[in-house]
Steps between C-alpha positions, in 0.01 A plus 500: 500500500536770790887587568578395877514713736870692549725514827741799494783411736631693736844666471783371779450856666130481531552128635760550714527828646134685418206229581701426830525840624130597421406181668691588802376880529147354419522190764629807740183713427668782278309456157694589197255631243204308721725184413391153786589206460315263319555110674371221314484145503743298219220317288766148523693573838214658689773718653428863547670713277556902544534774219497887539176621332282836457139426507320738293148686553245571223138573615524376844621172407858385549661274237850346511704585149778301338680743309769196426182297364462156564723449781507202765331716784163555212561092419501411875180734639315372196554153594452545862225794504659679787775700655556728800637910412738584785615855620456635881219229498436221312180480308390127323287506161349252288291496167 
């Protein structure tokens, strides 16, 4: 039987303090690292939710990476098969 997938949590600094400033700078236009914001819908709430994230190139493609692993933001885009990257503009995906 495959082991489930792991969630590494965030410290109370990264929570707290880091994610909300990135988000801020990146909501404001001033990338940190080529970090946006990623907005999602909650796969039970249907709320939109918000994390800081740094969309990574490879071949011309750009992929989304969960360093953490499995974390609610993966869960909820699987479920929902969207999601919207925002910087100075605000750019929706799906797939």
């Amino acid at each position: 039987m495959a082991e489930a997938p792991r969630f590494q949590e965030p410290g109370w600094f990264t929570r707290h303090v880091f994610n909300p400033l990135v988000a801020a700078l990146s909501k404001a236009g001033l990338s940190v690292a080529g970090s946006r914001v990623l907005e999602v819908q909650g796969r039970k709430s249907g709320e939109w939710r918000q994390t800081p994230v740094n969309p990574l190139s490879l071949d011309g493609r750009r992929y989304l990476v969960a360093p953490r692993g499995h974390t609610q933001w993966v869960r909820n885009i699987r479920v929902s098969g969207r999601g919207r990257l925002r910087g100075r503009s605000t750019e929706e995906f799906s797939g």
